[in-house]
VEXNU-809019 format. One record per atom (N, C-alpha, C): z, x, y; residue in one letter. Coordinates in steps of 0.02 Angstrom, whole numbers. Layout:
<recs>
+--------+--------+--------+------+
|      z |      x |      y | resn |
+--------+--------+--------+------+
|      Z |      X |      Y |    A |
...
+--------+--------+--------+------+
</recs>
This chain:
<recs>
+--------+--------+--------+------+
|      z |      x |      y | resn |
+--------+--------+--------+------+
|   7620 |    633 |  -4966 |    X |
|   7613 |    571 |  -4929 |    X |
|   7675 |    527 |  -4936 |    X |
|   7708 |    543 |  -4985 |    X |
|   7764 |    497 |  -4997 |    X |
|   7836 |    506 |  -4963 |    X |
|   7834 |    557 |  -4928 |    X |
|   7886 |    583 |  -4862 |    X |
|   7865 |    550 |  -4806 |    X |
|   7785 |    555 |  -4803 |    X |
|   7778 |    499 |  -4718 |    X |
|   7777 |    440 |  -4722 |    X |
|   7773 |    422 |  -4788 |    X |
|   7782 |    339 |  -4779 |    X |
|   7856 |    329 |  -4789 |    X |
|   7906 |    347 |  -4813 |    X |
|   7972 |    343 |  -4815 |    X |
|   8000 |    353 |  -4740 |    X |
|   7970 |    400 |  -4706 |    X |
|   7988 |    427 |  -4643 |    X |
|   7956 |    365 |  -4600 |    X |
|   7901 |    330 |  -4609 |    X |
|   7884 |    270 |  -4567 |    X |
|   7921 |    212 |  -4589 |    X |
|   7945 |    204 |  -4659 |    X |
|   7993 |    142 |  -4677 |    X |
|   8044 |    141 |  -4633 |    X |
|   8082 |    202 |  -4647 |    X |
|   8133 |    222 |  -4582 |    X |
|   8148 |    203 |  -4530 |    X |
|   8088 |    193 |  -4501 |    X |
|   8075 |    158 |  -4444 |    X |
|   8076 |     93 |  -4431 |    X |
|   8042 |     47 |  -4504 |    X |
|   8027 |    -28 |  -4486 |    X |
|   8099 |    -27 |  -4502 |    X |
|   8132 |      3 |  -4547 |    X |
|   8183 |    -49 |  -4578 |    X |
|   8248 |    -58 |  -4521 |    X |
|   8261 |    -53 |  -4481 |    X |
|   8306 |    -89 |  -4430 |    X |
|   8276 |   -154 |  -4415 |    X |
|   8236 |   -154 |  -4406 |    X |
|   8205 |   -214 |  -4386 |    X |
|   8202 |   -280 |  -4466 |    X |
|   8188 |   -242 |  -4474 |    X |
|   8206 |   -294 |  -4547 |    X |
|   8274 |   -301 |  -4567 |    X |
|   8327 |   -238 |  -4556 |    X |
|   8391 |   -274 |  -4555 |    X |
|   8406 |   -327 |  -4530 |    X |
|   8393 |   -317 |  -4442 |    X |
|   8412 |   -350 |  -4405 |    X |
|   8420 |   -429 |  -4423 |    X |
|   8360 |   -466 |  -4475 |    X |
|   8340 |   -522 |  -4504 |    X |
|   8396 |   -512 |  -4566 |    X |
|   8419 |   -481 |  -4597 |    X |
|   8449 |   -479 |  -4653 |    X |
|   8389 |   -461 |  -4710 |    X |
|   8335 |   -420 |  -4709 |    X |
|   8287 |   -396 |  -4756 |    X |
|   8285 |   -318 |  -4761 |    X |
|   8236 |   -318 |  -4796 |    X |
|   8241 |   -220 |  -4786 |    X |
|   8168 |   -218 |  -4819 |    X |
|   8142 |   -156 |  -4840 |    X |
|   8097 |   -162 |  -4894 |    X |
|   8113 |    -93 |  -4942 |    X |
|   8083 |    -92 |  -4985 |    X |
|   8115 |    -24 |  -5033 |    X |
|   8031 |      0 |  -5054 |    X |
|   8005 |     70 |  -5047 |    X |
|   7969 |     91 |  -5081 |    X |
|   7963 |    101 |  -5148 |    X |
|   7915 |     83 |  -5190 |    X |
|   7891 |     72 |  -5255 |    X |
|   7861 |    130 |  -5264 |    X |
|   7796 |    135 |  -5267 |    X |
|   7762 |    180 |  -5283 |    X |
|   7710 |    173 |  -5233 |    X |
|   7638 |    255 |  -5250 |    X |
|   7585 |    239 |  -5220 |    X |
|   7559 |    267 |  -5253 |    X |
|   7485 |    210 |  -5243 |    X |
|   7443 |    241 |  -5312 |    X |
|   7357 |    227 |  -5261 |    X |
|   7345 |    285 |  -5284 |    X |
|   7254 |    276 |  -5262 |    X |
|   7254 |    282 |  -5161 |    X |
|   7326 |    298 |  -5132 |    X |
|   7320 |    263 |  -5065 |    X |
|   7354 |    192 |  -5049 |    X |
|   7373 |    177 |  -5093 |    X |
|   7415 |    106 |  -5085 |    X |
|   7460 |     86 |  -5107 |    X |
|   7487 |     83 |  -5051 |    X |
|   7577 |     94 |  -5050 |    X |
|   7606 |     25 |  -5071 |    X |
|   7634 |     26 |  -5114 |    X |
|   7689 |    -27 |  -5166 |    X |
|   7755 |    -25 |  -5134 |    X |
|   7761 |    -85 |  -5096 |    X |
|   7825 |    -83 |  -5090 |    X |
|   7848 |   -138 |  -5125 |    X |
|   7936 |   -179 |  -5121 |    X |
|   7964 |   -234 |  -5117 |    X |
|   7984 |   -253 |  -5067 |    X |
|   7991 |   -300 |  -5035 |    X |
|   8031 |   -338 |  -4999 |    X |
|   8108 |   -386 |  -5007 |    X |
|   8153 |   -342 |  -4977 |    X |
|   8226 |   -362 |  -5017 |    X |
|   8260 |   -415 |  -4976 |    X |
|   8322 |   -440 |  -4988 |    X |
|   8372 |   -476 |  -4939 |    X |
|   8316 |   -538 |  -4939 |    X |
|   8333 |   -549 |  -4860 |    X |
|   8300 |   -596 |  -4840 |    X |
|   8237 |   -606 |  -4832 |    X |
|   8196 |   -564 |  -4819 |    X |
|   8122 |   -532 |  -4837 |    X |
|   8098 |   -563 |  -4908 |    X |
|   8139 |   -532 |  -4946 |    X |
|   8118 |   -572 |  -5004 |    X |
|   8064 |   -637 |  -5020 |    X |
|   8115 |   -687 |  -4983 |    X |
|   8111 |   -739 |  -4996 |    X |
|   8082 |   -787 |  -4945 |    X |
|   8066 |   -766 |  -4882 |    X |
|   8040 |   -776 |  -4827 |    X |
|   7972 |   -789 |  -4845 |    X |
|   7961 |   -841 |  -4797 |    X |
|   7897 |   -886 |  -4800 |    X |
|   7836 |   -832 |  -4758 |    X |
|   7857 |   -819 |  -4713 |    X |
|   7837 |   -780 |  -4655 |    X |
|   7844 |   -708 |  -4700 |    X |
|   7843 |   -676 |  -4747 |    X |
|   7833 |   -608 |  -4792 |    X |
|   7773 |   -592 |  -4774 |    X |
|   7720 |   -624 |  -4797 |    X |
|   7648 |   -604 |  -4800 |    X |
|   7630 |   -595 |  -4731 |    X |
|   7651 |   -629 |  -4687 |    X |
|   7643 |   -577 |  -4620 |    X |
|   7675 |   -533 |  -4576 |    X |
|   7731 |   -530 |  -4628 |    X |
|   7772 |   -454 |  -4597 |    X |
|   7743 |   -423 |  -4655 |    X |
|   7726 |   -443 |  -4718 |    X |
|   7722 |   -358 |  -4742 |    X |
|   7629 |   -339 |  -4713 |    X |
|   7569 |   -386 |  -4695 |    X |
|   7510 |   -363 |  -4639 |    X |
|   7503 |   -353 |  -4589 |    X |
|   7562 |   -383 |  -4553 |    X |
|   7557 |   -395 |  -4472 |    X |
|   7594 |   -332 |  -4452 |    X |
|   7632 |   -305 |  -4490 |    X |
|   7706 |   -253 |  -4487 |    X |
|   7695 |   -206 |  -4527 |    X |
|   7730 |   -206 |  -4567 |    X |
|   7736 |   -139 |  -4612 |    X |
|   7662 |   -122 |  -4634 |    X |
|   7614 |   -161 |  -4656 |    X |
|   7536 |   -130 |  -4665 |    X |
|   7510 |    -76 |  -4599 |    X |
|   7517 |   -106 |  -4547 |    X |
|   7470 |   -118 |  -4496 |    X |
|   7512 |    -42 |  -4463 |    X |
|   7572 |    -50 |  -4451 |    X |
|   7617 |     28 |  -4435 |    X |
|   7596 |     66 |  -4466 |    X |
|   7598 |     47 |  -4547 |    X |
|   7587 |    133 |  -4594 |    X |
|   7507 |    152 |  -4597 |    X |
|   7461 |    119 |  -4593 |    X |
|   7374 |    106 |  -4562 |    X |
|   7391 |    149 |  -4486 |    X |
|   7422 |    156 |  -4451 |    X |
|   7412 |    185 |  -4377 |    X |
|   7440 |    253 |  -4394 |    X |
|   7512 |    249 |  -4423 |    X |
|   7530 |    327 |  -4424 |    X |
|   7491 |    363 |  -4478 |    X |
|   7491 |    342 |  -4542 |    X |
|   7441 |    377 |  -4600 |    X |
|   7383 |    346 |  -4605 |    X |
|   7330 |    374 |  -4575 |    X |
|   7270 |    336 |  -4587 |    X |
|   7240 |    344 |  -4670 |    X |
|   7263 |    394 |  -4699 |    X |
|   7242 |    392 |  -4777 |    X |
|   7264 |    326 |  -4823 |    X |
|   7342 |    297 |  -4792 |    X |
|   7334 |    223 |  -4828 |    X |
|   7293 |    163 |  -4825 |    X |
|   7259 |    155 |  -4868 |    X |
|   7215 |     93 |  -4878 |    X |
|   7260 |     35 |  -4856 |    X |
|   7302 |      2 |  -4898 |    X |
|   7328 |    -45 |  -4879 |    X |
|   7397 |    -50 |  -4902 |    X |
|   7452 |    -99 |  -4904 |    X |
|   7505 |    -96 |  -4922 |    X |
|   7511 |   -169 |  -4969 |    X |
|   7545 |   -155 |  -5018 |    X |
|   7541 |   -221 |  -5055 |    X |
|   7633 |   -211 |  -5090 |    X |
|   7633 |   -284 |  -5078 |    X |
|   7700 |   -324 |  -5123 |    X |
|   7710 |   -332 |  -5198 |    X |
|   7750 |   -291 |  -5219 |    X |
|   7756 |   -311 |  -5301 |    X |
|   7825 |   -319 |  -5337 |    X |
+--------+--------+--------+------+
</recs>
């Protein structure tokens, strides 16, 4: 599982460049994918709805085995 979610990060992360952010995979445990949020992401007010509105909600459509995605 940890090749298709790298292979779907792949994907968001231009878009999060584009802002000056990125995100970096952590771990996954139980189905739920640990990421961080770097750069500008980081620190962004608006995080909690790119990492549900975005990166949750993408990796929920392509891998339906992930439960949810959480920030640590």
């Amino acid at each position: 599982m940890r090749k298709k979610v790298e292979a779907v990060l792949n994907e968001i992360r231009p878009a999060l460049e584009r802002d000056g952010g990125n995100v970096e995979l952590i771990d996954i445990v139980d189905c739920v994918v640990q990421v961080r949020l770097l750069g500008a992401c980081g620190g962004c007010p608006m995080s909690q709805i790119t990492l549900s509105q975005g990166i949750e909600k993408i990796l929920k459509e392509r891998i339906p085995e992930v439960i949810r995605v959480e920030a640590v």
